[in-house]
C-alpha positions in Angstrom: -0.5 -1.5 -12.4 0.5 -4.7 -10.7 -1.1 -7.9 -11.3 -1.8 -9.2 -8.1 -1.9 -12.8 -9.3 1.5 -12.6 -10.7 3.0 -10.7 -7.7 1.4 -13.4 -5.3 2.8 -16.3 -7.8 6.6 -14.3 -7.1 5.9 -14.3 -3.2 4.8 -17.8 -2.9 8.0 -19.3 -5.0 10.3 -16.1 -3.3 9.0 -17.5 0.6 9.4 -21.2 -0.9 13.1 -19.9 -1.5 14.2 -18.4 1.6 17.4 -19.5 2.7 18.4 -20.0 6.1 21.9 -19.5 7.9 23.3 -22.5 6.7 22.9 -20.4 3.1 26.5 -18.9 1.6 26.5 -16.1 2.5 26.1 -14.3 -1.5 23.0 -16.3 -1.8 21.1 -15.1 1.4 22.0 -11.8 0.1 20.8 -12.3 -3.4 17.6 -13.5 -1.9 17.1 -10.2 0.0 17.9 -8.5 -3.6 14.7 -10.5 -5.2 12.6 -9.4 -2.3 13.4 -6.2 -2.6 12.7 -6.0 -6.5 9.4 -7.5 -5.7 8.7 -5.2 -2.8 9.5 -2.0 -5.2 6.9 -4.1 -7.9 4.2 -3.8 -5.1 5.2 -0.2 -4.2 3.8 0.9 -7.6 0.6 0.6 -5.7 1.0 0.8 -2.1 3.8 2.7 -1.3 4.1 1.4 2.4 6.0 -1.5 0.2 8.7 0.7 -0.7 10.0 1.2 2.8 10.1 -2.7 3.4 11.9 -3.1 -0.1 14.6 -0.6 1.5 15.1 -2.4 4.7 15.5 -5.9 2.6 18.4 -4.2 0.3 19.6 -2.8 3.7 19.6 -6.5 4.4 22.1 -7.5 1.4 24.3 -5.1 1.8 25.2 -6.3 5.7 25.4 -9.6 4.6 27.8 -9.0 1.5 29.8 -6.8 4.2 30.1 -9.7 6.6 27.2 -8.2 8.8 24.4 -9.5 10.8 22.6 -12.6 8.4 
């Protein structure tokens, strides 16, 4: 099971982390990569999670490939 106090810990310093377009490129990505992991964490117990952790790696991959930030 999750702890939610630990997850919540995560997504406080994870938002205090975002980058923004002014980010390289690699980073923003490997920020989308951390959300995801996090998002697949939570998913363990809600699975709505799961989806959202997909669209962040969806995320990483377009901006490793150049894509939309």
């Amino acid at each position: 099971m999750t702890d939610l106090t630990t997850v919540s810990a995560e997504l406080s310093a994870l938002l205090g982390s975002m980058p923004d377009l002014s980010t390289p490129a690699a980073d923003r990505a490997d920020w989308f990569d951390r959300k995801a992991d996090l998002l697949d964490r939570v998913a363990v117990t809600v699975p709505e999670a799961a989806e959202l952790a997909t669209v962040a790696r969806d995320r990483a991959t377009r901006i490793r490939t150049g894509g939309a930030a």
